[in-house]
VOROKOL-607781 format. One line per 3 residues: for each residue x, y, z of N, C-alpha, C, CB. Coordinates in steps of 0.2 Angstrom, whole numbers, plus 5000, padded with zeros to 4 digits. Glycine has a CB too. Example, Ala and Ser with C-alpha at 12.3 -4.5 7.8 and 13.67 -1.06 7.14 Angstrom:
// VOROKOL-607781
5066:4972:5039:5062:4978:5039:5066:4984:5039:5057:4978:5045; 5064:4989:5035:5068:4995:5036:5064:5000:5039:5070:4997:5029 .
// end
This chain:
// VOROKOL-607781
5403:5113:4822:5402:5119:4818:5407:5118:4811:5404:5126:4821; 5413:5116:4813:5417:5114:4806:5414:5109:4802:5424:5112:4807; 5410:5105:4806:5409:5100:4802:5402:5103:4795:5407:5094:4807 .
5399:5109:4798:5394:5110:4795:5397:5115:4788:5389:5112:4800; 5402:5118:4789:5405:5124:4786:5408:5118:4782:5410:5130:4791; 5409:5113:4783:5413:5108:4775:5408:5103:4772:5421:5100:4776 .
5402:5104:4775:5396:5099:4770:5395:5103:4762:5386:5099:4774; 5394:5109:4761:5396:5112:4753:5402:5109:4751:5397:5120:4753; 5407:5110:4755:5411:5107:4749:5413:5102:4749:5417:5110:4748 .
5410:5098:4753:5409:5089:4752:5403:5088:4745:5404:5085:4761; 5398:5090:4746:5393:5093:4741:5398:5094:4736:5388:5099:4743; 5401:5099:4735:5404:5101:4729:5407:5096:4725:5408:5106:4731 .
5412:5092:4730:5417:5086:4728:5413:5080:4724:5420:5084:4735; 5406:5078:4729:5404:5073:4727:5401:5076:4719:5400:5069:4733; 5398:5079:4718:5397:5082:4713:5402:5083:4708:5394:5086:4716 .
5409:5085:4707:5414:5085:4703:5416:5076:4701:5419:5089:4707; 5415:5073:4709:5416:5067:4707:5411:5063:4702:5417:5063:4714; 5403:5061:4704:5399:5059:4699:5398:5063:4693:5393:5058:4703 .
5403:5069:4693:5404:5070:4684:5408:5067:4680:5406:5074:4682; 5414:5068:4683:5418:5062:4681:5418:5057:4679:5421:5060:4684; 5415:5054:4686:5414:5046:4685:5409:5046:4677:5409:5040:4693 .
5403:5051:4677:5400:5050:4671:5402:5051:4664:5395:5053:4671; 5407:5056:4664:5413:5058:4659:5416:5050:4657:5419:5064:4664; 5417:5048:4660:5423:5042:4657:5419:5037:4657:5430:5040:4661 .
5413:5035:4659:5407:5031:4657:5404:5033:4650:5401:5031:4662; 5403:5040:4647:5404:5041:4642:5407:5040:4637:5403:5044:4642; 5414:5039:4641:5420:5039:4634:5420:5033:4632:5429:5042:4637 .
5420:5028:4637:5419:5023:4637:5414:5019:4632:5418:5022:4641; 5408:5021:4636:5403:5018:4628:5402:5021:4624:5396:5016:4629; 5409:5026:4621:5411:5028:4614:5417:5024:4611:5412:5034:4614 .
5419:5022:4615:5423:5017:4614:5421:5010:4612:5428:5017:4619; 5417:5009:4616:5414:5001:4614:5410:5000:4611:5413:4997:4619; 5407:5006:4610:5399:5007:4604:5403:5007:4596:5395:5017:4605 .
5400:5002:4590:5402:5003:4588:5394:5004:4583:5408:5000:4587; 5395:5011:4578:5390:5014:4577:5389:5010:4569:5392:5020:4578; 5385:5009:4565:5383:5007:4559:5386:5012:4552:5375:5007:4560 .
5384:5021:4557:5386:5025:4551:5395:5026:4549:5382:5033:4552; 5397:5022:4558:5405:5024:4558:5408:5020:4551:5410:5020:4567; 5405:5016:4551:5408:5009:4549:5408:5011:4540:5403:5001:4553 .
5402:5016:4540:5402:5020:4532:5407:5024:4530:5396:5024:4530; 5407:5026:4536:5412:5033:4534:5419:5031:4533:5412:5039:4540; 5419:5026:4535:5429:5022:4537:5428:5018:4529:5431:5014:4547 .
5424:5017:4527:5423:5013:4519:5423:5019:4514:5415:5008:4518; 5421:5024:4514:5421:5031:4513:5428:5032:4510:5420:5036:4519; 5432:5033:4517:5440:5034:4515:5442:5031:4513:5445:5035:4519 .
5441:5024:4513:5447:5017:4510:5444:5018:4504:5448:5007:4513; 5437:5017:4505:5438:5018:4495:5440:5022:4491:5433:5016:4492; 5440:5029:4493:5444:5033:4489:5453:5034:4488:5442:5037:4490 .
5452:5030:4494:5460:5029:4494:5463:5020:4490:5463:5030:4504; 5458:5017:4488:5459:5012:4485:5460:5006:4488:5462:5012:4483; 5460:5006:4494:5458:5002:4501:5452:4997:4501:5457:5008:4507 .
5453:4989:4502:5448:4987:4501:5443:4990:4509:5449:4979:4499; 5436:4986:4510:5433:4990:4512:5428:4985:4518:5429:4994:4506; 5428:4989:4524:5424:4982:4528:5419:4982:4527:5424:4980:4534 .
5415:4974:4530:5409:4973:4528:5403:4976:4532:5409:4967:4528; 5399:4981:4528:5394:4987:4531:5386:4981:4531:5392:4995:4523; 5384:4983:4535:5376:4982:4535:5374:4983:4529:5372:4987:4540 .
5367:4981:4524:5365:4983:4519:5359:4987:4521:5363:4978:4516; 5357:4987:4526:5352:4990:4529:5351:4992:4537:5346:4987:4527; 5350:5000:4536:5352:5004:4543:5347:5000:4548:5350:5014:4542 .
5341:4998:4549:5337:4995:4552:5335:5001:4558:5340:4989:4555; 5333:4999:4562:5329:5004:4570:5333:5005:4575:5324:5001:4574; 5332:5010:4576:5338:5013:4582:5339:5008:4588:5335:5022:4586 .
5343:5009:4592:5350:5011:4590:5353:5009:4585:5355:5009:4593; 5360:5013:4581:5361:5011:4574:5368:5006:4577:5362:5019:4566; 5370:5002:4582:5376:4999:4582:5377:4991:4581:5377:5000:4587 .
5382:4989:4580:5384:4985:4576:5383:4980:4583:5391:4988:4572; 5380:4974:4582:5380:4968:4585:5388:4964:4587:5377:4963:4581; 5386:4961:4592:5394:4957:4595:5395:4953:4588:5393:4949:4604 .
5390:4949:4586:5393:4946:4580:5397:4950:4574:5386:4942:4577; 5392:4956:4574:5395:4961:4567:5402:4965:4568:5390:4966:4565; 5404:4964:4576:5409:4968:4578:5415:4962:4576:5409:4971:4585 .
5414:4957:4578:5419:4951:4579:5418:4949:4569:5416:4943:4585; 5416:4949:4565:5417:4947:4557:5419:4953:4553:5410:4944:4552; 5421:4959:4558:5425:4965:4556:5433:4963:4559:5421:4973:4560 .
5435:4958:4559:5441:4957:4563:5447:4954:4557:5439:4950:4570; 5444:4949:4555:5445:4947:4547:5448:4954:4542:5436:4945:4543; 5443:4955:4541:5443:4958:4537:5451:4967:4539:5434:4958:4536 .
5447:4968:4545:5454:4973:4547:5462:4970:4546:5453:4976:4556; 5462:4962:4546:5468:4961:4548:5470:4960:4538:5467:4951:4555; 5464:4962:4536:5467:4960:4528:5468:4970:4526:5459:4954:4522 .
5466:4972:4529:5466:4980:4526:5471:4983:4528:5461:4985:4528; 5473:4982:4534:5478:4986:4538:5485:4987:4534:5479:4983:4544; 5487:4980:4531:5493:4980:4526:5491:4987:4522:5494:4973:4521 .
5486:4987:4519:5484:4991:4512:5486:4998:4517:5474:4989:4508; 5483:4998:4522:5484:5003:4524:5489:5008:4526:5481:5003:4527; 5494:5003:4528:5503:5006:4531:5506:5008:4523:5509:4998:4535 .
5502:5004:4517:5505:5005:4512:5507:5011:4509:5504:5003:4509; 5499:5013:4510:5498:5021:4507:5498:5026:4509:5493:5023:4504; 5498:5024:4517:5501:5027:4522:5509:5030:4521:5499:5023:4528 .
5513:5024:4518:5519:5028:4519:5521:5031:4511:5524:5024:4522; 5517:5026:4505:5518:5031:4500:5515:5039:4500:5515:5028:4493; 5511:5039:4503:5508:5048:4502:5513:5051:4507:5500:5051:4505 .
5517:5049:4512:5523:5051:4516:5529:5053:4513:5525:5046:4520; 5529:5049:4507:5536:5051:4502:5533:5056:4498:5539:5045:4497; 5528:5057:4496:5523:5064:4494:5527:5070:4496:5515:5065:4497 .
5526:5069:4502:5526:5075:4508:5534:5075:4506:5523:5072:4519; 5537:5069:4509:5545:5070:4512:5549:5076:4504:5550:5060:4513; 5543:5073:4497:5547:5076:4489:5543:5084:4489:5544:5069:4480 .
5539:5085:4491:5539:5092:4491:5544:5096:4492:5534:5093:4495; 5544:5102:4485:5551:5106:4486:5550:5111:4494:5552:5112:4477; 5558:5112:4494:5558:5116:4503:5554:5123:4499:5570:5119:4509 .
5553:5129:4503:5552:5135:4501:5556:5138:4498:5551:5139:4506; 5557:5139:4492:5562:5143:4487:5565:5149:4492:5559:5145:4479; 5570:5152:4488:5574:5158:4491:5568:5165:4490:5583:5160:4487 .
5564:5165:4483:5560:5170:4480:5552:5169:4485:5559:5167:4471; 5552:5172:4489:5545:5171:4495:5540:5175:4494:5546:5173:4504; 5533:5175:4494:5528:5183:4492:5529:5187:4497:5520:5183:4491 .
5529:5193:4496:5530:5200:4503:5524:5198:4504:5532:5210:4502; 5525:5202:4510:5518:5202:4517:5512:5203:4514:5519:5209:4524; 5513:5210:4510:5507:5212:4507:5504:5207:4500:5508:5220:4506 .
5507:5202:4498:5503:5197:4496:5501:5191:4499:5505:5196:4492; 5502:5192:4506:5502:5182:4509:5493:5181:4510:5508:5179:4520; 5489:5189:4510:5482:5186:4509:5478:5181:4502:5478:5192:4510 .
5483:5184:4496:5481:5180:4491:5485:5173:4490:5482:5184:4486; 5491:5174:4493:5492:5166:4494:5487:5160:4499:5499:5165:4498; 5483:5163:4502:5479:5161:4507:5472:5160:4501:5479:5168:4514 .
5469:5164:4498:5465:5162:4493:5466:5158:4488:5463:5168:4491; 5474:5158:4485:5475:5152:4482:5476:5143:4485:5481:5154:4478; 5476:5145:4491:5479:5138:4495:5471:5135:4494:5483:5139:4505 .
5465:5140:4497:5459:5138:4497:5456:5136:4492:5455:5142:4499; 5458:5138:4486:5454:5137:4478:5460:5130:4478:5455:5147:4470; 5465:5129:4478:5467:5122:4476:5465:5118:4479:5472:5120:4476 .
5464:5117:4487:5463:5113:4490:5457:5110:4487:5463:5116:4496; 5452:5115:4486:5442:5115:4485:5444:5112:4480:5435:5123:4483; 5449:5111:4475:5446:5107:4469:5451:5102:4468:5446:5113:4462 .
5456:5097:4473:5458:5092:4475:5451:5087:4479:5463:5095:4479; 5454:5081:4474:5450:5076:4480:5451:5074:4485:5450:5070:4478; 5447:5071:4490:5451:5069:4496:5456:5064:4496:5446:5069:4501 .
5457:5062:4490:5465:5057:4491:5468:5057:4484:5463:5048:4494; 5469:5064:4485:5473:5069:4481:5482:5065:4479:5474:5077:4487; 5484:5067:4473:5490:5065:4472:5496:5068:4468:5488:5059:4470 .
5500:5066:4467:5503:5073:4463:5501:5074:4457:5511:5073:4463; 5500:5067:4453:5499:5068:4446:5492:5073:4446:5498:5061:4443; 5486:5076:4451:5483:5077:4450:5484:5085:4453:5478:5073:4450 .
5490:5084:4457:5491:5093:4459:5494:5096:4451:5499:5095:4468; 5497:5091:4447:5501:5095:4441:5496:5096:4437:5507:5091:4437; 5491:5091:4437:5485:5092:4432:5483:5100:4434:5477:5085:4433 .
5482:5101:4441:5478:5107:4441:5483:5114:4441:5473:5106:4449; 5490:5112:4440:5494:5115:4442:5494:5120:4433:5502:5111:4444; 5492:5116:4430:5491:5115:4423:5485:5121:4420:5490:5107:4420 .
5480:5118:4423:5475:5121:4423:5474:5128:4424:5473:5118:4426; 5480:5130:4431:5479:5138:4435:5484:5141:4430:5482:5139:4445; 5489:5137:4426:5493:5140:4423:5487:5145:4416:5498:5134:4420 .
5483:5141:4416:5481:5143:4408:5474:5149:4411:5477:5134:4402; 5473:5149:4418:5467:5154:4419:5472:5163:4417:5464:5152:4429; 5465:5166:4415:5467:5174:4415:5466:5176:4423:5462:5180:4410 .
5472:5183:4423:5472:5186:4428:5464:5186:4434:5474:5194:4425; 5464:5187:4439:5458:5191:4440:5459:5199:4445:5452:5186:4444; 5453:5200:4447:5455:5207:4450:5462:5209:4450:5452:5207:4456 .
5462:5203:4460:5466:5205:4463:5475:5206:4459:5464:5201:4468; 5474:5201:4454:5483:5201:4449:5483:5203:4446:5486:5197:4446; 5478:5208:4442:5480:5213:4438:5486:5218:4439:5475:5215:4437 .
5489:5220:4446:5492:5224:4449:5498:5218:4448:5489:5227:4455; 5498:5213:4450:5505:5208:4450:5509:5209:4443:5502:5198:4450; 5515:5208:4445:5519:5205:4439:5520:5199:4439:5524:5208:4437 .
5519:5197:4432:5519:5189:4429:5524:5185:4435:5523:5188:4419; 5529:5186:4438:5535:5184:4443:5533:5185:4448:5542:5188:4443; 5529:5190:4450:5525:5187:4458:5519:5186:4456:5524:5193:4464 .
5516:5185:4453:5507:5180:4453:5513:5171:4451:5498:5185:4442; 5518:5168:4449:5521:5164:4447:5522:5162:4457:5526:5165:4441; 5525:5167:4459:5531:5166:4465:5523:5162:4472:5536:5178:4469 .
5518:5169:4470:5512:5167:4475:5509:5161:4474:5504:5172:4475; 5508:5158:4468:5505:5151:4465:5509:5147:4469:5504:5148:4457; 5516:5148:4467:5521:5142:4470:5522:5141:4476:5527:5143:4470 .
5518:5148:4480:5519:5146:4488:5511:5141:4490:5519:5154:4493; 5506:5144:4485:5501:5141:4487:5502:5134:4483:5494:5146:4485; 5502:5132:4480:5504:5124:4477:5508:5120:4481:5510:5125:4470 .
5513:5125:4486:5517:5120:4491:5513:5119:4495:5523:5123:4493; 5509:5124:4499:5503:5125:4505:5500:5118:4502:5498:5135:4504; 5497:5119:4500:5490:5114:4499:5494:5107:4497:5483:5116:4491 .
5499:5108:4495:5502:5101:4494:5503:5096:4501:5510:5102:4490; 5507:5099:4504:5506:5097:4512:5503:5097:4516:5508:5097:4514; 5497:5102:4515:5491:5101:4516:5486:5096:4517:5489:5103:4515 .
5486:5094:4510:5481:5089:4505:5485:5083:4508:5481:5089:4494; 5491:5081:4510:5491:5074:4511:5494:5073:4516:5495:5070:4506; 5496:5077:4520:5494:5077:4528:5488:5073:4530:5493:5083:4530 .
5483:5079:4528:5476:5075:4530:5473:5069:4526:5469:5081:4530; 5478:5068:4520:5476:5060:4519:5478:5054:4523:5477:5058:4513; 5485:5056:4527:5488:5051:4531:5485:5052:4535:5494:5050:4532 .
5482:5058:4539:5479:5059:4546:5471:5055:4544:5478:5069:4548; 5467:5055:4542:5461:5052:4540:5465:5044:4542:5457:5055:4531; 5469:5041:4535:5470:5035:4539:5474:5031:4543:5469:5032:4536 .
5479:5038:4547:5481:5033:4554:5474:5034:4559:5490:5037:4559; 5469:5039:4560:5463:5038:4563:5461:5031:4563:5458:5042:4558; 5459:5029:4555:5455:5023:4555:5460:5020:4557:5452:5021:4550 .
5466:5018:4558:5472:5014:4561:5471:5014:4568:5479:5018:4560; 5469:5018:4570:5469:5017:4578:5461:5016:4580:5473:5025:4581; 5458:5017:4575:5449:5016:4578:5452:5008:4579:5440:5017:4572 .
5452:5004:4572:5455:5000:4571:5458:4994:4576:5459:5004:4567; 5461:4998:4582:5464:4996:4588:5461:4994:4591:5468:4999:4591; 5456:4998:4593:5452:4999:4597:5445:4994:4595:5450:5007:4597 .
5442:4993:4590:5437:4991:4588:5440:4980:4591:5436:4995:4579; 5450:4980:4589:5450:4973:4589:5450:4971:4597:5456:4972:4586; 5451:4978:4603:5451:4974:4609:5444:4975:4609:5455:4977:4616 .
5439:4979:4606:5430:4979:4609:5429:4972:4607:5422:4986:4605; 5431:4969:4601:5432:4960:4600:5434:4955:4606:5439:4959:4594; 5439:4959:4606:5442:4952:4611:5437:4953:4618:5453:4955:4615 .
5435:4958:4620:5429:4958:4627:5425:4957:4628:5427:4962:4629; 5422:4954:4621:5416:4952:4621:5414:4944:4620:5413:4955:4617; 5422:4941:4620:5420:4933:4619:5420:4931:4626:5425:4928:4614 .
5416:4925:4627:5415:4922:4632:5421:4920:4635:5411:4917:4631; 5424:4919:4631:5431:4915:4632:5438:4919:4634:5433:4913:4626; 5437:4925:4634:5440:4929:4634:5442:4932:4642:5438:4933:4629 .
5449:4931:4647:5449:4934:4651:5447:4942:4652:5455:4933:4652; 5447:4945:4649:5446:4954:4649:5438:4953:4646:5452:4959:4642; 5434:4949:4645:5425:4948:4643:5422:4953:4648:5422:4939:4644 .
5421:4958:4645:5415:4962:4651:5410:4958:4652:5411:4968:4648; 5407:4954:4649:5401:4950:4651:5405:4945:4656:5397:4946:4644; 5409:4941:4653:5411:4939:4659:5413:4939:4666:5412:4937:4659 .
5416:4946:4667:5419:4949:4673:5410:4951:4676:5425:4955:4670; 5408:4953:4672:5401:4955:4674:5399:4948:4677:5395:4958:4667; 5396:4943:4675:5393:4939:4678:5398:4936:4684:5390:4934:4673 .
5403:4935:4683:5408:4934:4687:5408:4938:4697:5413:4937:4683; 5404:4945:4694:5406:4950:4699:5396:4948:4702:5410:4961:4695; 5392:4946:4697:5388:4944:4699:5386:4940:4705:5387:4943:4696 .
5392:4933:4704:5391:4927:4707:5395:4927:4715:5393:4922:4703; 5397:4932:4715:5402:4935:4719:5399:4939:4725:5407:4939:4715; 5394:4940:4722:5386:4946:4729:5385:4940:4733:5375:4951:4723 .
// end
């Protein structure tokens, strides 16, 4: 009788279990998949960040859109030549961050931090995505010279100055956060992409193909 009263939750178990196991078979051949459009999008960022750029397909061809063993392995080259570029600008936009001024003593009261919130949005929208300071001053220049609108008409010249300053500082570390965040990303796809290399040569101890045929000869 007890045995029958634990077949559901044997049921249940094995069921939790073959999720799992399909969970981390997914993660997996997301990990070892490398996609055609990934490989645009990571050329995307470097090149606006000035980064040279790996080598893409010229043509998307027929599904599946992934990249061949051969095209994964002559992506290897080429990472081992980017990556310098990349720690570089990775740690100049870091000194960005570190030279941003602290929060001044002069802060916007409560009842203005929603308009600092609308100014953080409107700089942000009109920064590139690999924003720099010479171009936060350009625009700094720019908000200088706009007329009031609605909501500042009530401001005085010292607090619409104080709210810009908080929003200028907002988006400043904003904007280059997510430029170093975008490329330690490709830093660490990066990683990943050089052991889906190393797995796929014949030669290679860790070769899924070869452990595969291996585990073959072995039945």
């Amino acid at each position: 009788m007890s045995q029958l009263k634990s077949a559901p939750s044997i049921a249940g178990r094995f069921r939790s279990e073959v999720f799992d196991i399909q969970r981390h078979a997914d993660f997996l051949k997301a990990v070892y998949t490398v996609q055609v459009e990934e490989i645009d999008d990571h050329n995307s960022v470097l090149q606006c960040n000035g980064i040279p750029t790996l080598p893409a397909r010229e043509y998307l061809g027929l599904p599946p859109h992934e990249l061949t063993q051969t095209e994964i392995a002559e992506l290897i080259p080429a990472i081992q030549r980017i990556d310098p570029a990349i720690d570089k600008v990775m740690r100049e936009v870091n000194q960005w961050i570190d030279e941003v001024p602290e929060e001044p003593a002069s802060q916007p009261s409560e009842e203005h931090f929603q308009l600092v919130v609308e100014w953080t949005d409107f700089i942000l929208h009109h920064l590139s995505t690999a924003s720099t300071p010479a171009e936060l001053i350009k625009l700094r220049q720019h908000v200088n010279n706009l007329p009031p609108e609605d909501d500042d008409w009530e401001l005085t010249p010292v607090q619409r100055t104080v709210i810009i300053d908080a929003a200028f500082r907002q988006a400043s570390l904003s904007a280059f956060q997510n430029r170093v965040n975008r490329l330690q990303d490709i830093r660490e796809r990066f990683e990943q992409i050089e052991i889906v290399a190393m797995s796929i040569k014949d030669n290679t101890a860790t070769s899924l193909y070869r452990q595969g045929r291996a585990s073959a000869h072995s039945r």
